[in-house]
C-alpha positions as protocol buffer text, in pm:
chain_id: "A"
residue {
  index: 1
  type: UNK
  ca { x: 0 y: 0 z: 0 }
}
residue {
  index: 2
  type: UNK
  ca { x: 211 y: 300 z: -157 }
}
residue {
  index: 3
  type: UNK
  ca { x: 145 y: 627 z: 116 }
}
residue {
  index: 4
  type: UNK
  ca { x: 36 y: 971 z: -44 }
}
residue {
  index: 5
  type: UNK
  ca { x: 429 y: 1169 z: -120 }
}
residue {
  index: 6
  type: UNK
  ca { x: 292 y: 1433 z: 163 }
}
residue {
  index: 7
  type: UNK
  ca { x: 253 y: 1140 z: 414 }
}
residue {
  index: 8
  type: UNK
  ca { x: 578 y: 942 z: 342 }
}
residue {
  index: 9
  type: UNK
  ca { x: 758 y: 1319 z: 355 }
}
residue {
  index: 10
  type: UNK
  ca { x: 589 y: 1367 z: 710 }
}
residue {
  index: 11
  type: UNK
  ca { x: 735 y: 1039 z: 795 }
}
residue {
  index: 12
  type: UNK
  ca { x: 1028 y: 1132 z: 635 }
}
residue {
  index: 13
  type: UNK
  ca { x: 1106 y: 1428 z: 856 }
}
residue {
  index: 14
  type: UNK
  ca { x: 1036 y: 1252 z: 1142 }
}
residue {
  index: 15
  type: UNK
  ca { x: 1266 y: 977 z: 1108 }
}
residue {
  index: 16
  type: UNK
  ca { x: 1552 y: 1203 z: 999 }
}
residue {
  index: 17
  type: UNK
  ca { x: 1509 y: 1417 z: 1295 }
}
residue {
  index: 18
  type: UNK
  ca { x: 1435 y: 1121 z: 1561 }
}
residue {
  index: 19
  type: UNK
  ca { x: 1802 y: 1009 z: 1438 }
}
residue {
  index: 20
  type: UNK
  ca { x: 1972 y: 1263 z: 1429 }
}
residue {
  index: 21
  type: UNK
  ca { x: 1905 y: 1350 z: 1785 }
}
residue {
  index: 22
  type: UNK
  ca { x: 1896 y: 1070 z: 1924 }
}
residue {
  index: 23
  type: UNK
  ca { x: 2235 y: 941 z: 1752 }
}
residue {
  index: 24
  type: UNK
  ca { x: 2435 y: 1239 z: 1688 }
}
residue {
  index: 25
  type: UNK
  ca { x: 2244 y: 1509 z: 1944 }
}
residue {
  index: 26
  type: UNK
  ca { x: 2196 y: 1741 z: 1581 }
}
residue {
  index: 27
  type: UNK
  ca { x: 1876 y: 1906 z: 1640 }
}
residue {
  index: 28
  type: UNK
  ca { x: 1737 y: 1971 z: 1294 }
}
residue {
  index: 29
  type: UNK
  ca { x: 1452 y: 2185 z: 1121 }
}
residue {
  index: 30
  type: UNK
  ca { x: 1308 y: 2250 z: 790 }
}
residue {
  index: 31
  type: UNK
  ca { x: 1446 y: 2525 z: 660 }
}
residue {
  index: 32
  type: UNK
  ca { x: 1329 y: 2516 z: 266 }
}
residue {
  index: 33
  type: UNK
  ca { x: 1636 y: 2680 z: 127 }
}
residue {
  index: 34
  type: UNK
  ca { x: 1871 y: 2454 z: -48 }
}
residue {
  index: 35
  type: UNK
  ca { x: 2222 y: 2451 z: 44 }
}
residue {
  index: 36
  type: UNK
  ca { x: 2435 y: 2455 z: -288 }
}
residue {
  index: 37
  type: UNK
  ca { x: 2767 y: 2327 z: -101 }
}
residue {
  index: 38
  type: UNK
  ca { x: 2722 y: 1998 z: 55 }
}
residue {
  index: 39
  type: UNK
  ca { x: 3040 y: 1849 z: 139 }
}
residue {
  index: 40
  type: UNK
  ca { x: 2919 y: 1473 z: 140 }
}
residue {
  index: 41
  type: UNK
  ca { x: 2676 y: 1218 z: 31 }
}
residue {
  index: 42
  type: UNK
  ca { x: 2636 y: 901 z: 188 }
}
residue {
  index: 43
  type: UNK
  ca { x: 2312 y: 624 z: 37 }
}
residue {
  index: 44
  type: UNK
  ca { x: 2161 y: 319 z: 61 }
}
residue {
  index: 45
  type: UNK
  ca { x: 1870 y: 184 z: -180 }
}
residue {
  index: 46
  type: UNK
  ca { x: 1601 y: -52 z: -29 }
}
residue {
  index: 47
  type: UNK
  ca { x: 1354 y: -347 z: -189 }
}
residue {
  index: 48
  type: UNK
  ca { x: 1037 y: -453 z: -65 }
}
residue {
  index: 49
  type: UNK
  ca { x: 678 y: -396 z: -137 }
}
residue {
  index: 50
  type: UNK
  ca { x: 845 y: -64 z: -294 }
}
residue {
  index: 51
  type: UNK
  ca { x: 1170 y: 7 z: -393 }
}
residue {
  index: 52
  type: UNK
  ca { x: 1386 y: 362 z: -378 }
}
residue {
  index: 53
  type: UNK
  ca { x: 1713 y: 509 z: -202 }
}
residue {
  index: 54
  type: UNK
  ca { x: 1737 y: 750 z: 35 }
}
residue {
  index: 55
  type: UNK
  ca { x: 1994 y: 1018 z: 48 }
}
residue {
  index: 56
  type: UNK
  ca { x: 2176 y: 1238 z: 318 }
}
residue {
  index: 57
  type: UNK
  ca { x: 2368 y: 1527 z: 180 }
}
residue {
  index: 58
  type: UNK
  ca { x: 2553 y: 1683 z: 399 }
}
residue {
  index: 59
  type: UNK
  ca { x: 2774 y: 1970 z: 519 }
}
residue {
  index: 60
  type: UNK
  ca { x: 3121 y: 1871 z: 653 }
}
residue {
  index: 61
  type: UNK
  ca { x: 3061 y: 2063 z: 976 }
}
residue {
  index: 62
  type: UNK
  ca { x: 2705 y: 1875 z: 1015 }
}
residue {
  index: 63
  type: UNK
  ca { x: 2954 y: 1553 z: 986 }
}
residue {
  index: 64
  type: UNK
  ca { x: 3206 y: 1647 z: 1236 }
}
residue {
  index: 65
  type: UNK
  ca { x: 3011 y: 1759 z: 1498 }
}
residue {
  index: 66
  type: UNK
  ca { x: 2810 y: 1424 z: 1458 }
}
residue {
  index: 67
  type: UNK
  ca { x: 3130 y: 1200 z: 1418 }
}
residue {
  index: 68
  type: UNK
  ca { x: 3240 y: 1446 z: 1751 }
}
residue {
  index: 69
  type: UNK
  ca { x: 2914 y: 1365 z: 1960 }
}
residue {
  index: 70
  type: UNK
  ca { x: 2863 y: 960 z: 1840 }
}
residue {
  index: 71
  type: UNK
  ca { x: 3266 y: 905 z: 1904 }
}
residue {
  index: 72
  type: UNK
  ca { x: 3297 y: 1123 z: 2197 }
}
residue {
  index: 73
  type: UNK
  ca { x: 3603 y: 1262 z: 1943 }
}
residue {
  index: 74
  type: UNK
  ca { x: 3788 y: 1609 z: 1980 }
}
residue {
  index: 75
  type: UNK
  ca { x: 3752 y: 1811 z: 1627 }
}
residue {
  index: 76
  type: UNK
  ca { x: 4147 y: 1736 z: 1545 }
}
residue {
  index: 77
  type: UNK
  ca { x: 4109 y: 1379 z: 1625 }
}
residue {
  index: 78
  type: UNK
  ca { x: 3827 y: 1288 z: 1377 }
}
residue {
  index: 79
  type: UNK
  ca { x: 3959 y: 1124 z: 1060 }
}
residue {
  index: 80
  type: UNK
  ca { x: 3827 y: 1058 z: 719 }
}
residue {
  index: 81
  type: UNK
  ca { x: 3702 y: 714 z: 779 }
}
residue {
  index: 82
  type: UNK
  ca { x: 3503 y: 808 z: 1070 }
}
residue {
  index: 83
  type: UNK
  ca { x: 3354 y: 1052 z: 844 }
}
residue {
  index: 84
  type: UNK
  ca { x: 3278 y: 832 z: 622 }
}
residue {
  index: 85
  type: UNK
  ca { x: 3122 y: 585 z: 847 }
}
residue {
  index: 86
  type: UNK
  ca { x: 2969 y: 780 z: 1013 }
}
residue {
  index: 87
  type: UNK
  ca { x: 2741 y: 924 z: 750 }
}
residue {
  index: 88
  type: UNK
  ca { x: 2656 y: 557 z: 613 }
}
residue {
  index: 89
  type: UNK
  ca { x: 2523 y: 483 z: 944 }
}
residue {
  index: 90
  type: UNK
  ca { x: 2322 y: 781 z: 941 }
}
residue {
  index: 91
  type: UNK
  ca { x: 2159 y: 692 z: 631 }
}
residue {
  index: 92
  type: UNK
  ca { x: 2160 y: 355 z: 707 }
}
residue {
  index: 93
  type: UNK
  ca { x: 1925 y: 426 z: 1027 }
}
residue {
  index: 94
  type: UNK
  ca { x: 1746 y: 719 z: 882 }
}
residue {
  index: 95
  type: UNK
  ca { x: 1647 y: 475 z: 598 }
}
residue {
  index: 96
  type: UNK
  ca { x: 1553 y: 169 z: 833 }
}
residue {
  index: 97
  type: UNK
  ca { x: 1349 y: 395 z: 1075 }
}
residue {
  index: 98
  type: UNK
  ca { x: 1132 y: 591 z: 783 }
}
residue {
  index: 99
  type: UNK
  ca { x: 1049 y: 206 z: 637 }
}
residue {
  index: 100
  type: UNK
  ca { x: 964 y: 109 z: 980 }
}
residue {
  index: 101
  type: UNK
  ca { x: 682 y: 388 z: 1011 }
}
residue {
  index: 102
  type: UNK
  ca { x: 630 y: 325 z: 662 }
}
residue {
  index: 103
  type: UNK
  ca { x: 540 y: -38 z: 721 }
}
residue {
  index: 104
  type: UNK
  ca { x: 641 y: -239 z: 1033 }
}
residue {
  index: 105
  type: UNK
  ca { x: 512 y: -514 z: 945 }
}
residue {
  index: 106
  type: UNK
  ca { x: 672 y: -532 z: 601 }
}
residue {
  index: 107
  type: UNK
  ca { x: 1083 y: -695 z: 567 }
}
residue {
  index: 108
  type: UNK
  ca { x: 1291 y: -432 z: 339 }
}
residue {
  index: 109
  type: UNK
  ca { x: 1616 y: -522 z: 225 }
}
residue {
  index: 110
  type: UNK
  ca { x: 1870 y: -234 z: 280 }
}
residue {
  index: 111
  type: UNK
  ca { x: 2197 y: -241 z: 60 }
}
residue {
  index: 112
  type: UNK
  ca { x: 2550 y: -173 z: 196 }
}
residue {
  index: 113
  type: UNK
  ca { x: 2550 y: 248 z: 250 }
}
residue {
  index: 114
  type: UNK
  ca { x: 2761 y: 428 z: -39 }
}
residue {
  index: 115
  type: UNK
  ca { x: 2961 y: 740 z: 92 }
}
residue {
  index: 116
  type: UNK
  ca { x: 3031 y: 1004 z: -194 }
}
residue {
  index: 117
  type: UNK
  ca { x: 3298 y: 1296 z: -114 }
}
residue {
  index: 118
  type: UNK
  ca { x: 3122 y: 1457 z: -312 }
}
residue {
  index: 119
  type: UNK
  ca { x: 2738 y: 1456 z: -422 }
}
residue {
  index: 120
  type: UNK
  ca { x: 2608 y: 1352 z: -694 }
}
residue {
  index: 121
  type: UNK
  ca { x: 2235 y: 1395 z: -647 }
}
residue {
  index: 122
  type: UNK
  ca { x: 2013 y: 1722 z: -688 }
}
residue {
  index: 123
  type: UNK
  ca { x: 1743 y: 1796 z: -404 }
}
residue {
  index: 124
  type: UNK
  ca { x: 1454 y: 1818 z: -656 }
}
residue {
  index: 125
  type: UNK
  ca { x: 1086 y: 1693 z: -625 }
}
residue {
  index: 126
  type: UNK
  ca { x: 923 y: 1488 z: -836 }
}
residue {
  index: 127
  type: UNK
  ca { x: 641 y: 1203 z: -834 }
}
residue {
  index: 128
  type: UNK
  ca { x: 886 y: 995 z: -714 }
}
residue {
  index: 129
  type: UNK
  ca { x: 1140 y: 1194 z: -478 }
}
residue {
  index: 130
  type: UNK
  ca { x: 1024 y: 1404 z: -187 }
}
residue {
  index: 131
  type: UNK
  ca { x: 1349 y: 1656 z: -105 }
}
residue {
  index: 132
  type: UNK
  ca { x: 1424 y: 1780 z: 204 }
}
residue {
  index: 133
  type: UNK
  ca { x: 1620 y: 2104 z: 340 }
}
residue {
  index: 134
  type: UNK
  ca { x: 1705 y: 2049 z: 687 }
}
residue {
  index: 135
  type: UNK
  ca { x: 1929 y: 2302 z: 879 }
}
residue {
  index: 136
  type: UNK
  ca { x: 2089 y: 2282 z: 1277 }
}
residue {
  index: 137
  type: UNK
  ca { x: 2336 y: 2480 z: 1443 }
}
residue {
  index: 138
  type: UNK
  ca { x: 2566 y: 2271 z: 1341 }
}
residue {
  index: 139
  type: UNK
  ca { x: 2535 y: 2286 z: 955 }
}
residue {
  index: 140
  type: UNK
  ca { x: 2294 y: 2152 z: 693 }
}
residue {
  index: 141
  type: UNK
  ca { x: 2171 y: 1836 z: 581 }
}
residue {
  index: 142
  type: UNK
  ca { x: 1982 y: 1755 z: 251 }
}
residue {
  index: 143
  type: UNK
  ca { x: 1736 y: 1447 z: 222 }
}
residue {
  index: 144
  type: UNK
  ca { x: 1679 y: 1298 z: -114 }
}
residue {
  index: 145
  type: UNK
  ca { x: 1395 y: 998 z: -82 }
}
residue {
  index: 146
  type: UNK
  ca { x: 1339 y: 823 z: -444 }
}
residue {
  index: 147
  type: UNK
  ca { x: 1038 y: 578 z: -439 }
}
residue {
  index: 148
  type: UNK
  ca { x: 942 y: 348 z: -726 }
}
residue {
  index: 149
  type: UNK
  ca { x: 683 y: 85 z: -668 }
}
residue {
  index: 150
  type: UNK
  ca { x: 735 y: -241 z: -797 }
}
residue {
  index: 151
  type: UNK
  ca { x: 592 y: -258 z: -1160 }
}
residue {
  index: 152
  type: UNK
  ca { x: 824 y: 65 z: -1231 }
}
């Protein structure tokens, strides 16, 4: 049962914002103005009833300060890799937590999280993306959510 796009954004937000704070203590809001300069891009794709990939773009102060409050890491300390993994693992739990309000009694398989130094996709909206700005303190994030249902 494919969600209305204005639903599965709602959702969306939610889940993006419930891990982010929980995980990396980065309090987010919408903010609606797109950030031209992301720094990173980490994604995972998903199959199930539906298939899609999610996106996190993201500024490279929005990926210190999270590597800095999941690693209990000083700012000099912090090195690529942790970076790195530490932005799959966003997307990777940003991704699982959206499916499970999406459907929790549905099994989606996630793919290994790709990091990108730098992005590749465009915040845009279409039938079947929903794009989010999302701003904190601490820098920006960008949400790309791609949704195709099985026949596509």
């Amino acid at each position: 049962m494919m969600e209305s796009m204005e639903t599965m954004k709602e959702m969306m937000e939610t889940s993006i914002f419930e891990v982010f704070e929980k995980m990396f203590y980065v309090f987010l809001e919408p903010d609606g103005v797109e950030c031209p300069d992301y720094d990173a891009e980490a994604l995972v794709s998903f199959s199930g009833s539906m298939n899609g990939k999610m996106s996190l773009m993201l500024s490279e102060k929005v990926t210190k300060v999270m590597v800095k409050n999941m690693l209990n890491l000083e700012e000099e300390d912090i090195t690529d890799r942790e970076v790195e993994d530490c932005s799959k693992e966003a997307v990777n739990m940003a991704c699982g937590n959206f499916l499970a309000k999406l459907d929790d009694t549905e099994r989606f398989d996630l793919s290994i999280p790709v990091f990108l130094n730098s992005p590749r996709s465009v915040l845009r909206q279409g039938d079947d993306t929903i794009s989010l700005n999302l701003i904190s303190d601490d820098g920006e994030v960008g949400v790309i959510m791609q949704v195709f249902s099985k026949g596509d």
